[in-house]
Biopython code that builds the backbone (N, CA, C, O; Angstrom):
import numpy as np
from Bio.PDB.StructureBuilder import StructureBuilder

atoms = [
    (1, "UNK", "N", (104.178, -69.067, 127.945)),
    (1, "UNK", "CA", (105.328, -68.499, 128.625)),
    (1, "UNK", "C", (106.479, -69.489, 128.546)),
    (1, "UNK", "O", (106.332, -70.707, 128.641)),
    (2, "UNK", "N", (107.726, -68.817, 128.351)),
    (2, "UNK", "CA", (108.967, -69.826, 127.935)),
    (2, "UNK", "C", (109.343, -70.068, 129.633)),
    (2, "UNK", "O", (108.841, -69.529, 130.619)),
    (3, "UNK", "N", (110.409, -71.082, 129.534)),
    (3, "UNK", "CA", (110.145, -71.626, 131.159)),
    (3, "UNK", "C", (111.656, -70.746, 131.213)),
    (3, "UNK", "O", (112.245, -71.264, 132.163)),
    (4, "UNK", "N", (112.465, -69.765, 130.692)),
    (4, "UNK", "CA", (113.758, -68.850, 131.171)),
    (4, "UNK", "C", (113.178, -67.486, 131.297)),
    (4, "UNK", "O", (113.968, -66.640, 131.716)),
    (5, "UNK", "N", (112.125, -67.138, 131.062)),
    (5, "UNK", "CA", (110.959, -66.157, 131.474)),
    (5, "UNK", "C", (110.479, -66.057, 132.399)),
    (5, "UNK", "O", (110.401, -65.012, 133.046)),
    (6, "UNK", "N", (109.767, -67.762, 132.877)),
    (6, "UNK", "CA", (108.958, -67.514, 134.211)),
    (6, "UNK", "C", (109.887, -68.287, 135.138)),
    (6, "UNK", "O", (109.339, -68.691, 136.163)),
    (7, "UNK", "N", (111.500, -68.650, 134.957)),
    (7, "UNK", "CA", (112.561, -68.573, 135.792)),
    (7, "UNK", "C", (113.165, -67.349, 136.333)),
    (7, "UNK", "O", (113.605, -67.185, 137.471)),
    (8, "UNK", "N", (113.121, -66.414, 135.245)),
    (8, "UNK", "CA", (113.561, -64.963, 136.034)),
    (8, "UNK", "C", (112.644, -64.309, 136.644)),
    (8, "UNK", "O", (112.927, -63.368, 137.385)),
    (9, "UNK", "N", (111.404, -64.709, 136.425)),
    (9, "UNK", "CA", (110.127, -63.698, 137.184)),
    (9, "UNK", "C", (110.334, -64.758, 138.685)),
    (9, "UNK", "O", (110.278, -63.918, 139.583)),
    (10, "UNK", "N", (110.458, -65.595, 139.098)),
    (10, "UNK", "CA", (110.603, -66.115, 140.297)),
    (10, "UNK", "C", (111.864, -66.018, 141.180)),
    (10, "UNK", "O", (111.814, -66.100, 142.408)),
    (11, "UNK", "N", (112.965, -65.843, 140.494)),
    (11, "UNK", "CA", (114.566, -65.344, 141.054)),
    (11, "UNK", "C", (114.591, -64.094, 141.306)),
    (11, "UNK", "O", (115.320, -63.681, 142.208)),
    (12, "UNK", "N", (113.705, -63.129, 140.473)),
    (12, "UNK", "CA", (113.686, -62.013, 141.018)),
    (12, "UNK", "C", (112.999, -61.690, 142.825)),
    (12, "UNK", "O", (112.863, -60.707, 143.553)),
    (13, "UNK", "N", (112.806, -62.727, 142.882)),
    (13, "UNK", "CA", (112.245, -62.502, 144.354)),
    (13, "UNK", "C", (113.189, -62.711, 145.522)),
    (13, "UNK", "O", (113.794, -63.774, 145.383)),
    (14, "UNK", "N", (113.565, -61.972, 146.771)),
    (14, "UNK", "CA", (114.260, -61.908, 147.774)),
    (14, "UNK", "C", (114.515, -63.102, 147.887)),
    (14, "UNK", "O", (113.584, -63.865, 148.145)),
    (15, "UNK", "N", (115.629, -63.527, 147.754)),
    (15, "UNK", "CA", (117.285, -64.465, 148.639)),
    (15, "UNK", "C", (115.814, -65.653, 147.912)),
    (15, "UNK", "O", (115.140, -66.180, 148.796)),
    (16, "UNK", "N", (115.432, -65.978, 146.510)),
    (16, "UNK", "CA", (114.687, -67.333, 146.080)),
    (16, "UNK", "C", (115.908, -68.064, 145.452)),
    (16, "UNK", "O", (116.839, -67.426, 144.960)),
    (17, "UNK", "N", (115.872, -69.481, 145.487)),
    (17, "UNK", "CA", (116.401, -69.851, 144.564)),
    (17, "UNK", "C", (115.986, -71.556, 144.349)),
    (17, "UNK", "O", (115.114, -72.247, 144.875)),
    (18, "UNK", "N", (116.851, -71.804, 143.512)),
    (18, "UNK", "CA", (116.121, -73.344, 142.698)),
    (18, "UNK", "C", (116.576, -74.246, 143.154)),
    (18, "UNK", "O", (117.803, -74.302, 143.244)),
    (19, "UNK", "N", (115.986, -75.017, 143.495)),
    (19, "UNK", "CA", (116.120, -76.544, 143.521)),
    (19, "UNK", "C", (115.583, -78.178, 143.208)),
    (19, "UNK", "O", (114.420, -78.549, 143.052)),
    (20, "UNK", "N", (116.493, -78.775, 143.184)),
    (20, "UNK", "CA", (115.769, -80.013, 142.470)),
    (20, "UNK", "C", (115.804, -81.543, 143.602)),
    (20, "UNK", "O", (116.567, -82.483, 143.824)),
    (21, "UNK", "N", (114.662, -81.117, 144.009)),
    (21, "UNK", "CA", (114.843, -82.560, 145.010)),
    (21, "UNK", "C", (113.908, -83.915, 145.071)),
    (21, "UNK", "O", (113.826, -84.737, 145.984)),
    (22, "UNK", "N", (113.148, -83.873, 143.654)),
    (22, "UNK", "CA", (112.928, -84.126, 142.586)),
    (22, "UNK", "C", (113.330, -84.963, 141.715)),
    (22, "UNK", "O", (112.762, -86.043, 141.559)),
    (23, "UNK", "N", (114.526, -84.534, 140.912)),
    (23, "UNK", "CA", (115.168, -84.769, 139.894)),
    (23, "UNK", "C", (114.905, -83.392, 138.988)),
    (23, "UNK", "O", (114.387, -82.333, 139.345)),
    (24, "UNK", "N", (115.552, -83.859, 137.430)),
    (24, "UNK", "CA", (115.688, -82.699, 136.822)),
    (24, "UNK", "C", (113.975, -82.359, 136.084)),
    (24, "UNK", "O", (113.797, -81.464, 135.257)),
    (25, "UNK", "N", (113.044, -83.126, 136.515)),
    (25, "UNK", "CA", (111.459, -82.787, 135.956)),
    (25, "UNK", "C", (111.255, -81.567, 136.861)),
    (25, "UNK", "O", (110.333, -80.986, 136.289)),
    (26, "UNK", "N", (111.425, -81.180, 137.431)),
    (26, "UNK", "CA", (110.426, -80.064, 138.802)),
    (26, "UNK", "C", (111.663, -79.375, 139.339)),
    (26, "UNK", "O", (112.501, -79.980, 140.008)),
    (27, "UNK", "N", (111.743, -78.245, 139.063)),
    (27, "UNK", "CA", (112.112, -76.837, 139.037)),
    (27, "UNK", "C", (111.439, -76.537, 140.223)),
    (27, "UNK", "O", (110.293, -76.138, 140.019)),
    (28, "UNK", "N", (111.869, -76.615, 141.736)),
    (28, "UNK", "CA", (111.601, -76.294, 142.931)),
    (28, "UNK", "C", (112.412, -74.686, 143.559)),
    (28, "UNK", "O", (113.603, -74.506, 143.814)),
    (29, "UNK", "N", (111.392, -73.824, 143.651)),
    (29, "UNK", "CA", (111.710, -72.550, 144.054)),
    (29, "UNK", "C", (111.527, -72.117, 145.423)),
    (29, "UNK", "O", (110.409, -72.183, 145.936)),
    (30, "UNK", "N", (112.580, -71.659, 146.087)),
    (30, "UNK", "CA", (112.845, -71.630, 147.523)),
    (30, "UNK", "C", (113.016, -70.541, 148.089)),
    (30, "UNK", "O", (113.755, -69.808, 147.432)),
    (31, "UNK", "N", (112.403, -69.799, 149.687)),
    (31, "UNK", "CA", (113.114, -68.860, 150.226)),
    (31, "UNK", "C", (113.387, -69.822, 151.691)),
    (31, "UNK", "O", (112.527, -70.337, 152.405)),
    (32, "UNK", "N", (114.606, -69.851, 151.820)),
    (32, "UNK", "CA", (115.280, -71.000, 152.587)),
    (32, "UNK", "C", (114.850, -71.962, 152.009)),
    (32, "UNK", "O", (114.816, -72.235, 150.809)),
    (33, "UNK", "N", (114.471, -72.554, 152.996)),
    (33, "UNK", "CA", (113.621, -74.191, 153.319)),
    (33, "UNK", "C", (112.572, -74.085, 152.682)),
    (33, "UNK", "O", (112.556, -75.076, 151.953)),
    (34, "UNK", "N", (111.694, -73.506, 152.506)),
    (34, "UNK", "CA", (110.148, -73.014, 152.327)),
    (34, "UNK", "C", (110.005, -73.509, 150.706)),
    (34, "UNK", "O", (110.986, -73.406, 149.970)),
    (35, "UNK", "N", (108.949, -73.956, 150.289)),
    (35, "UNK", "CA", (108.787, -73.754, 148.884)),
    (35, "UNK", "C", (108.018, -73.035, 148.639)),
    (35, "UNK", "O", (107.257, -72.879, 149.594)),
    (36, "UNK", "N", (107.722, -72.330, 147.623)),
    (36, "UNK", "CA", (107.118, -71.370, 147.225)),
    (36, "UNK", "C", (106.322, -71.557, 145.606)),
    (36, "UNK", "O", (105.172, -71.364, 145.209)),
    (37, "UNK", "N", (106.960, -71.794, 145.281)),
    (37, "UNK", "CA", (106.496, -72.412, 143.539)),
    (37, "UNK", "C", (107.326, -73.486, 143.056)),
    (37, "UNK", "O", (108.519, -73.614, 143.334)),
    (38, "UNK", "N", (106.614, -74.290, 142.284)),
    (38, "UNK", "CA", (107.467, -75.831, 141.611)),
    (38, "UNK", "C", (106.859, -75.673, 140.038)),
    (38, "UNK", "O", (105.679, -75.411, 139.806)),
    (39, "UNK", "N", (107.800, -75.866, 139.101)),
    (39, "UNK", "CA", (107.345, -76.269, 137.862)),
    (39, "UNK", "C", (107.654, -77.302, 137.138)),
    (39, "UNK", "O", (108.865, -77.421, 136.953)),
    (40, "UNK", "N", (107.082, -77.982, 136.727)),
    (40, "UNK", "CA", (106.788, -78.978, 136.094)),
    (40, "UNK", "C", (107.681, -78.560, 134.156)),
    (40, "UNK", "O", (107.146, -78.034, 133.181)),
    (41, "UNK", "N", (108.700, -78.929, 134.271)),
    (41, "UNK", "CA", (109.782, -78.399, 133.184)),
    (41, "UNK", "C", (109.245, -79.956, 131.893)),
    (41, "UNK", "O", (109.222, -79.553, 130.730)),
    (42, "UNK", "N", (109.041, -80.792, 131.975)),
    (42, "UNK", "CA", (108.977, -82.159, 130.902)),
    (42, "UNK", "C", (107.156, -81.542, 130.247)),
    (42, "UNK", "O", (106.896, -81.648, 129.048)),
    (43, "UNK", "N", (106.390, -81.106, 130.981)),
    (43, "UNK", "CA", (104.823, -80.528, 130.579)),
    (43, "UNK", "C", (105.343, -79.470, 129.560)),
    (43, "UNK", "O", (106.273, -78.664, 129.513)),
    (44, "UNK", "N", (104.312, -79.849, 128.774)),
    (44, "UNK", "CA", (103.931, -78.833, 127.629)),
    (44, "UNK", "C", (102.391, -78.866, 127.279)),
    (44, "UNK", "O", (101.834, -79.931, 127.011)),
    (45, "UNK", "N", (101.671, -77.555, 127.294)),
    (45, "UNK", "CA", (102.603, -76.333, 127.768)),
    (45, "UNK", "C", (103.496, -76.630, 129.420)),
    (45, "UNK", "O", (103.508, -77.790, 129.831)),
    (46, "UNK", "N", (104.057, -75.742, 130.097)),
    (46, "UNK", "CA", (104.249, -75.754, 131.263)),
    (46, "UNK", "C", (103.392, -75.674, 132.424)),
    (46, "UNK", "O", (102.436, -74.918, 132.250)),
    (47, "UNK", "N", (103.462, -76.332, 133.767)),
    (47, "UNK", "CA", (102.552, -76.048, 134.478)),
    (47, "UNK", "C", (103.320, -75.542, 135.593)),
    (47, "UNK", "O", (104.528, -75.781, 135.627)),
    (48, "UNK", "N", (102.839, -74.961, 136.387)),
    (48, "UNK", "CA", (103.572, -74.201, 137.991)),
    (48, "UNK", "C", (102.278, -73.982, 138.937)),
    (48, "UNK", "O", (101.167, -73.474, 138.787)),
    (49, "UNK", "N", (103.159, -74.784, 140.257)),
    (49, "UNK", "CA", (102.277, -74.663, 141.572)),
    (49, "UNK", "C", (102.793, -73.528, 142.122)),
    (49, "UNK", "O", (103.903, -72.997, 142.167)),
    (50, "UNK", "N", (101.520, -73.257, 142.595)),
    (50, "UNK", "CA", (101.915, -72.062, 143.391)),
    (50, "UNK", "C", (100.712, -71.325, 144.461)),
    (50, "UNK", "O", (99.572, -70.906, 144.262)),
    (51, "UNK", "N", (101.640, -71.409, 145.735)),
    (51, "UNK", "CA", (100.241, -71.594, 146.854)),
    (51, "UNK", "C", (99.620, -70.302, 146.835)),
    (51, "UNK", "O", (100.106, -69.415, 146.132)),
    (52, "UNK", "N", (98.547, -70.090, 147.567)),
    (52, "UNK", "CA", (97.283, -69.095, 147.271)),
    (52, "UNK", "C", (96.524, -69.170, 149.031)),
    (52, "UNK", "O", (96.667, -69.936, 149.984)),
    (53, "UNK", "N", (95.841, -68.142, 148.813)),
    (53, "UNK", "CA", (94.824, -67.828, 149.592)),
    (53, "UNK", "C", (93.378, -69.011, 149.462)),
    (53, "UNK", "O", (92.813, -69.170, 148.380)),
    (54, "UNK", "N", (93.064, -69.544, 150.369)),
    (54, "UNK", "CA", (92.106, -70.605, 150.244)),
    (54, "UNK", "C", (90.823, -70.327, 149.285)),
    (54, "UNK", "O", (90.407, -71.291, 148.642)),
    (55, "UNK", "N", (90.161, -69.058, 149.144)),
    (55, "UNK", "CA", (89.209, -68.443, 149.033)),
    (55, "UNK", "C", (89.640, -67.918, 147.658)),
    (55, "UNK", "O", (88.899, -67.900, 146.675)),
    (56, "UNK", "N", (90.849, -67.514, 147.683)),
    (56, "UNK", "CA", (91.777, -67.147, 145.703)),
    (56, "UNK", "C", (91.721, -67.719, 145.234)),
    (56, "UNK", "O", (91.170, -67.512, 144.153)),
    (57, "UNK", "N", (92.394, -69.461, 145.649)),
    (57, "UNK", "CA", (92.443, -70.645, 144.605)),
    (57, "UNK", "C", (90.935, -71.143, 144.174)),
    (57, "UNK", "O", (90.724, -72.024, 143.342)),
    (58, "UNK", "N", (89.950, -70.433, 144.877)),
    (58, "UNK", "CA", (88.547, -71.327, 144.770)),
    (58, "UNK", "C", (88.328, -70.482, 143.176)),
    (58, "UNK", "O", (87.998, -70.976, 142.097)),
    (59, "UNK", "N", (88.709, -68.791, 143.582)),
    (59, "UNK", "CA", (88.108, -68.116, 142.621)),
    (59, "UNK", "C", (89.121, -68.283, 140.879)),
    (59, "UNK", "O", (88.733, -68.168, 139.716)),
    (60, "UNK", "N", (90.614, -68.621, 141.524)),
    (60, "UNK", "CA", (90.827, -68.826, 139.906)),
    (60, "UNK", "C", (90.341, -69.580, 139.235)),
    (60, "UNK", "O", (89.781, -69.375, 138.159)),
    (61, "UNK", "N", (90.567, -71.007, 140.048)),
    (61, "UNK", "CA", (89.688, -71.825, 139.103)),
    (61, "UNK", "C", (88.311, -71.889, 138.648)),
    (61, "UNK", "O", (87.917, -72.773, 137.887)),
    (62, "UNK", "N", (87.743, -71.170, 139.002)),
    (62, "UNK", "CA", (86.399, -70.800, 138.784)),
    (62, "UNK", "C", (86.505, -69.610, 137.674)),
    (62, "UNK", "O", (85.519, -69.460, 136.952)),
    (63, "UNK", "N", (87.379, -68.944, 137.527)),
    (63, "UNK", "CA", (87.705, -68.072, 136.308)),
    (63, "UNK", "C", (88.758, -68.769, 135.071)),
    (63, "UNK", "O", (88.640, -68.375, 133.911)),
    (64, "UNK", "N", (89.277, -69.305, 135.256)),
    (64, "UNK", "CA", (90.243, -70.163, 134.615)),
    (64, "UNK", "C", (90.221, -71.268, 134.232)),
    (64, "UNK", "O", (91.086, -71.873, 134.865)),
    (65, "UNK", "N", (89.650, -72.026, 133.434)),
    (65, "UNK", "CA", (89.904, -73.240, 132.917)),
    (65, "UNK", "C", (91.628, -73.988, 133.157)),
    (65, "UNK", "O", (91.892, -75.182, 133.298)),
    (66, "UNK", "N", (92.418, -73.015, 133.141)),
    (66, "UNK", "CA", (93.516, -73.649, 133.201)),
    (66, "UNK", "C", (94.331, -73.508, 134.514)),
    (66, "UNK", "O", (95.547, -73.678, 134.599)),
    (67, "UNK", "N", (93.586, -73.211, 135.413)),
    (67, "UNK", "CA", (94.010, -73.104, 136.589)),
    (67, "UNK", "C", (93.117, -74.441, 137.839)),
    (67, "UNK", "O", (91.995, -74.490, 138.343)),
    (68, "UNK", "N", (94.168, -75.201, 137.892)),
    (68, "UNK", "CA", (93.368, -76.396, 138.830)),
    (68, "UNK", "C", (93.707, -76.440, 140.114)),
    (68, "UNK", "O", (94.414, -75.542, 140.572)),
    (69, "UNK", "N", (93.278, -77.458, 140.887)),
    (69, "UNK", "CA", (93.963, -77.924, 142.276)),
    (69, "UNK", "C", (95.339, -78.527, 142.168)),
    (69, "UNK", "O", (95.917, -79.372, 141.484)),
    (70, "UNK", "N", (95.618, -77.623, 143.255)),
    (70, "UNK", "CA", (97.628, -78.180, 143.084)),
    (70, "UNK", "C", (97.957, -79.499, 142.853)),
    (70, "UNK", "O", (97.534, -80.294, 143.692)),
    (71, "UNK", "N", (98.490, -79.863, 142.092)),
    (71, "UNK", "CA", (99.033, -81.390, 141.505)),
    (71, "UNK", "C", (100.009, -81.772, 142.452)),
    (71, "UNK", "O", (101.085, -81.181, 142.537)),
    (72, "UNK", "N", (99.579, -83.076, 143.431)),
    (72, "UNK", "CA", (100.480, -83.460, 144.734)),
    (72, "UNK", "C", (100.728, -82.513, 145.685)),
    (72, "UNK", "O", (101.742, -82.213, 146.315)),
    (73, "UNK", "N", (99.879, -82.201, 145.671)),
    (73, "UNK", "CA", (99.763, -80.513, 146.940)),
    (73, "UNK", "C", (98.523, -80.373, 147.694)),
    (73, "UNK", "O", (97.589, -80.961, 147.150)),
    (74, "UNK", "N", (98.178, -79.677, 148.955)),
    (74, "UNK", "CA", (97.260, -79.272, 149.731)),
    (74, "UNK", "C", (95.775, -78.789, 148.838)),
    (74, "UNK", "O", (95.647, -77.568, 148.937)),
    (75, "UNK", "N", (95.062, -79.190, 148.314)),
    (75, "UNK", "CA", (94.507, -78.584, 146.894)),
    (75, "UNK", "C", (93.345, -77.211, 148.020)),
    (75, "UNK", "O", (92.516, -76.418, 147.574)),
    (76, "UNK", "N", (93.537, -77.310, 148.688)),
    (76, "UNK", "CA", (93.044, -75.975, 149.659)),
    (76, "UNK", "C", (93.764, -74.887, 149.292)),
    (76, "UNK", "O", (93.219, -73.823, 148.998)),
    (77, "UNK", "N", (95.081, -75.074, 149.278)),
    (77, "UNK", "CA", (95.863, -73.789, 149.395)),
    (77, "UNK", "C", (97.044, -74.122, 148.121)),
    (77, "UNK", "O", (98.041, -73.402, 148.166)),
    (78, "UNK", "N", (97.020, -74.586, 147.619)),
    (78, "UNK", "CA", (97.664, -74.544, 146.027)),
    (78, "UNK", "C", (97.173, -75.218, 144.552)),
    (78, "UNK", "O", (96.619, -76.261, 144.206)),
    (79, "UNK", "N", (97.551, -74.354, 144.079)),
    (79, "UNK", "CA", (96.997, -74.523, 142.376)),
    (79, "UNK", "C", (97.517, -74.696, 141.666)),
    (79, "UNK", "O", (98.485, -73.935, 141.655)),
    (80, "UNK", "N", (97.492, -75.735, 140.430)),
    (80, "UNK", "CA", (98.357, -75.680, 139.474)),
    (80, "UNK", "C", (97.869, -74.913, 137.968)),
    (80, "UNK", "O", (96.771, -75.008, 137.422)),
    (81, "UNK", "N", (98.679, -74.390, 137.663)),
    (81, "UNK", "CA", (98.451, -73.423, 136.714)),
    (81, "UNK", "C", (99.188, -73.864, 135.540)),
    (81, "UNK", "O", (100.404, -74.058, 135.563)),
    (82, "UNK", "N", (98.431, -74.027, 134.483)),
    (82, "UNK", "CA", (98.499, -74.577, 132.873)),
    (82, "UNK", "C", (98.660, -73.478, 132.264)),
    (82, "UNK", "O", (97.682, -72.738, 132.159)),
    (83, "UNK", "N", (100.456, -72.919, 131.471)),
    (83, "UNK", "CA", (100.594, -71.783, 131.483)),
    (83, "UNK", "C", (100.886, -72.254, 129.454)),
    (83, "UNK", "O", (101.836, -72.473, 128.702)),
    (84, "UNK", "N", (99.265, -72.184, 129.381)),
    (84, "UNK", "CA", (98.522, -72.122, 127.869)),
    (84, "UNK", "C", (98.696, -70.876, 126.876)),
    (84, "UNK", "O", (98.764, -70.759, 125.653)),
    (85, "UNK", "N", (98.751, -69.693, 128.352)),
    (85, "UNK", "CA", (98.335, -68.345, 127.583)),
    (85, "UNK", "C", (97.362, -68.011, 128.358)),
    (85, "UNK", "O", (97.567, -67.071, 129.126)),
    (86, "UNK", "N", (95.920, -68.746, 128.372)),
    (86, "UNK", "CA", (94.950, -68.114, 128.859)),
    (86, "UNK", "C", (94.523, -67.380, 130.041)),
    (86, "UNK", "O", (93.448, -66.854, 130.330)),
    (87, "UNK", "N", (96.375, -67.543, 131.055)),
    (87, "UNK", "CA", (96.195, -66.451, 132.162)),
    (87, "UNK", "C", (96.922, -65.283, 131.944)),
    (87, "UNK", "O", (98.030, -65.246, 131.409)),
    (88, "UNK", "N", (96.380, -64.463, 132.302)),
    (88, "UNK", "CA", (96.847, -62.664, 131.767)),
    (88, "UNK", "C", (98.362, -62.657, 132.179)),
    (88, "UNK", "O", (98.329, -62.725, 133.408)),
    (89, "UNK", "N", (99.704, -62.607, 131.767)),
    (89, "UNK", "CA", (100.707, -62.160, 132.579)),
    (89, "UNK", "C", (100.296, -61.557, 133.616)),
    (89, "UNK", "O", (100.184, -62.364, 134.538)),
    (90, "UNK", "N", (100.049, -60.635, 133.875)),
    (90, "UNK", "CA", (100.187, -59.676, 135.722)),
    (90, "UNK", "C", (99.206, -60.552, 136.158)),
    (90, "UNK", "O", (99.167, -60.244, 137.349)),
    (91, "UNK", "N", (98.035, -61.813, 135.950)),
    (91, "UNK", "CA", (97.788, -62.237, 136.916)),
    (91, "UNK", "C", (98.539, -63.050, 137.506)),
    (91, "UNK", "O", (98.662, -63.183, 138.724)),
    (92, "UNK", "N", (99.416, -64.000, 136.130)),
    (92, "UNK", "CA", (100.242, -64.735, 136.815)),
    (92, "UNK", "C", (101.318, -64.194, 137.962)),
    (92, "UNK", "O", (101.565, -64.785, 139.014)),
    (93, "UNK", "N", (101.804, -63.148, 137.596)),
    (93, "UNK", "CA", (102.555, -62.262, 138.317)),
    (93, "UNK", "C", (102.455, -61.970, 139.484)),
    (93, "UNK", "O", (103.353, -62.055, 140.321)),
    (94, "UNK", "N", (100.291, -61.237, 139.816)),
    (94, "UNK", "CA", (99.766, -61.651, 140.822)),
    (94, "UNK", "C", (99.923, -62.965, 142.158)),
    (94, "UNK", "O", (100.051, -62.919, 143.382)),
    (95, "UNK", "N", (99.828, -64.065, 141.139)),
    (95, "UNK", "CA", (99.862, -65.307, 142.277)),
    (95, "UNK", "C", (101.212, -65.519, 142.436)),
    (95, "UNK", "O", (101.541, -66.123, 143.457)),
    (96, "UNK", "N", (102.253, -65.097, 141.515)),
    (96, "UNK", "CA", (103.409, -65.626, 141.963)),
    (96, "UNK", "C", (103.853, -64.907, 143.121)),
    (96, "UNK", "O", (104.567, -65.540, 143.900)),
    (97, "UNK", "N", (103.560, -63.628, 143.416)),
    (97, "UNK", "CA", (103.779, -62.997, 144.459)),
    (97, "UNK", "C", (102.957, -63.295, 145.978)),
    (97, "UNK", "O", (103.316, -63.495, 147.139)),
    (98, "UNK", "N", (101.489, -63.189, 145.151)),
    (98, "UNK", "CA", (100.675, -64.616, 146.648)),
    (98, "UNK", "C", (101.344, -65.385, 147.366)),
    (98, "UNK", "O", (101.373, -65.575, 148.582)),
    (99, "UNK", "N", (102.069, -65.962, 146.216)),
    (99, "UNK", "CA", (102.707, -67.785, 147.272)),
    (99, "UNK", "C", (103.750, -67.059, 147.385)),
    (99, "UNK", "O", (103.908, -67.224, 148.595)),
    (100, "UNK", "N", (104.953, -66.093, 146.954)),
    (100, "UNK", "CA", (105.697, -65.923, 147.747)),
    (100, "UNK", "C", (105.295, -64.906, 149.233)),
    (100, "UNK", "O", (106.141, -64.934, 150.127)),
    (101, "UNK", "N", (104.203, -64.160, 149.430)),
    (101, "UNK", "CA", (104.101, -63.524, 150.260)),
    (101, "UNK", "C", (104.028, -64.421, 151.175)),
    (101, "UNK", "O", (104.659, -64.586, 152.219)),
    (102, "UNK", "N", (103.128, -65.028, 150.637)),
    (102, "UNK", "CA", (102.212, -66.168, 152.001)),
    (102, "UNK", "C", (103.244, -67.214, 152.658)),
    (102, "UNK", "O", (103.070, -67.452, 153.853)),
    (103, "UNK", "N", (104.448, -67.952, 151.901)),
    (103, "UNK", "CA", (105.438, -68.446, 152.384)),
    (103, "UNK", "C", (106.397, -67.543, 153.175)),
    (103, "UNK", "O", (106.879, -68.017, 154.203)),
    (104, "UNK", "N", (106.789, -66.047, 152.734)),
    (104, "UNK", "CA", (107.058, -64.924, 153.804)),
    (104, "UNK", "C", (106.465, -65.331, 154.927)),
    (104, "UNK", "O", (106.959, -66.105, 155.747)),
    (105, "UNK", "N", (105.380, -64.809, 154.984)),
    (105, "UNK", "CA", (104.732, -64.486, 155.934)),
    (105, "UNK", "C", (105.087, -65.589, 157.197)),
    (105, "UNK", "O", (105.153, -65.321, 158.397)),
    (106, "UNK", "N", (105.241, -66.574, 156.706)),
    (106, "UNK", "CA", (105.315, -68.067, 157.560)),
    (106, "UNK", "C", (106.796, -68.316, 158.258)),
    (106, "UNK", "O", (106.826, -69.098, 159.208)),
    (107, "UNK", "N", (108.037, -67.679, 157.824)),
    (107, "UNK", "CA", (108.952, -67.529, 158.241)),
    (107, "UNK", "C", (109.297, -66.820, 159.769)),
    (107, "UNK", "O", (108.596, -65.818, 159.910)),
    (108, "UNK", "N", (109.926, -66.997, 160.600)),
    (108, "UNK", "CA", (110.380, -66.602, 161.602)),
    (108, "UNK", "C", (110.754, -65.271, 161.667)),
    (108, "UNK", "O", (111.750, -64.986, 161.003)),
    (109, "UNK", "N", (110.332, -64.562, 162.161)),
    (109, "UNK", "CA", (111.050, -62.860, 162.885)),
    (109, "UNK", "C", (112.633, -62.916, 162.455)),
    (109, "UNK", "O", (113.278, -61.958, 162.030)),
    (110, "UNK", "N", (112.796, -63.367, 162.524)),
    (110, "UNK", "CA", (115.012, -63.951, 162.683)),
    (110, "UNK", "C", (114.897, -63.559, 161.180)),
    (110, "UNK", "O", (115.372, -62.603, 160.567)),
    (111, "UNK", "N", (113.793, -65.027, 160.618)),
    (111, "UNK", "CA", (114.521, -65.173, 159.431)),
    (111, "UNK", "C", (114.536, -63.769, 158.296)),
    (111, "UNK", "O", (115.476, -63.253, 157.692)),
    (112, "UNK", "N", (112.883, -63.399, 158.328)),
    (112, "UNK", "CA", (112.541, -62.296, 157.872)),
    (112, "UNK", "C", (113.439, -61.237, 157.954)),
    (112, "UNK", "O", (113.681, -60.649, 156.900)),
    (113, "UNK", "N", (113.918, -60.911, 158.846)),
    (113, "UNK", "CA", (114.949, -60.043, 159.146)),
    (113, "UNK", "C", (116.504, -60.179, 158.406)),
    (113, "UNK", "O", (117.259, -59.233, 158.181)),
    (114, "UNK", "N", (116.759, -61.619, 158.097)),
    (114, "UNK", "CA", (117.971, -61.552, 157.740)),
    (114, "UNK", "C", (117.674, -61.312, 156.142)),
    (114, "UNK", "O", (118.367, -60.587, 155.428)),
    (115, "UNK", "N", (116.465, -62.083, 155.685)),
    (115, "UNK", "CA", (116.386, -62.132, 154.429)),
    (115, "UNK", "C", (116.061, -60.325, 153.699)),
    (115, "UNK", "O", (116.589, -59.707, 152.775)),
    (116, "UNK", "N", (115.168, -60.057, 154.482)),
    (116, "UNK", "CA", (115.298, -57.906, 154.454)),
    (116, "UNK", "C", (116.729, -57.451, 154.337)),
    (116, "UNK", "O", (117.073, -56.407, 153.782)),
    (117, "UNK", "N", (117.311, -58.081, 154.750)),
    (117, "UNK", "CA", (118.840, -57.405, 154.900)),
    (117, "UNK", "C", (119.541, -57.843, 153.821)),
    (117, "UNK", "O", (120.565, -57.264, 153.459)),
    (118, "UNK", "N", (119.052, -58.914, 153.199)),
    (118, "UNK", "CA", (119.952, -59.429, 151.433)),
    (118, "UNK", "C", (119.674, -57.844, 150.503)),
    (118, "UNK", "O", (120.080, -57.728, 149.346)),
]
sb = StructureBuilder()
sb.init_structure("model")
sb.init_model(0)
sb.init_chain("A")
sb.init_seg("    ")
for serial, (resi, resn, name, xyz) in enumerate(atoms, 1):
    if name == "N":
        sb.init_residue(resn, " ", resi, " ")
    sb.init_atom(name, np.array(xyz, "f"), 0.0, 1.0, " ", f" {name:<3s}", serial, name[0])
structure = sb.get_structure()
């Protein structure tokens, strides 16, 4: 996957956007404050964290060779994903929507509300 591909599959998501706090290696994706997915832009292939269900991340990597424990992350609840090929598009698609739900979900009544209204 080209990394202006799996930049628009993550912008397409409600009021997300990028940041680098970082530097210019790690492509940090945001709803507010929250992170939601980081990619690793200098890796080749590319890699992208992206948080999960405790019990999901056990099972990708257990299906996936190229799906590990999140690199500098909670490795309970995020994974890093080695985007080789060998994960199906719509699964990736799948988790990218995981970690953004699950970072939803974690947001305030207020915020949820304003961000519904973008």
């Amino acid at each position: 996957m080209q990394l202006e591909q799996l930049k628009k599959l993550l912008l397409e998501k409600n009021s997300s956007y990028v940041h680098f706090p970082f530097g210019e290696i790690y492509m940090v994706f945001k709803i507010l404050d929250k992170v939601f997915a980081i990619i690793a832009i200098e890796e080749n292939p590319l890699r992208i964290n992206l948080k999960c269900e405790p019990n999901d991340a056990i099972a990708y990597r257990d299906i996936y060779d190229s799906v590990i424990p999140g690199y500098h992350m909670n490795k309970k609840h995020w994974n890093t994903i080695i985007l080789d090929g060998s994960v199906p598009l719509e699964v990736l698609k799948d988790m990218i929507d995981q970690s953004y739900d699950l970072v939803f979900a974690k947001l305030t009544k207020k915020q949820k509300q304003e961000l519904l209204q973008k």
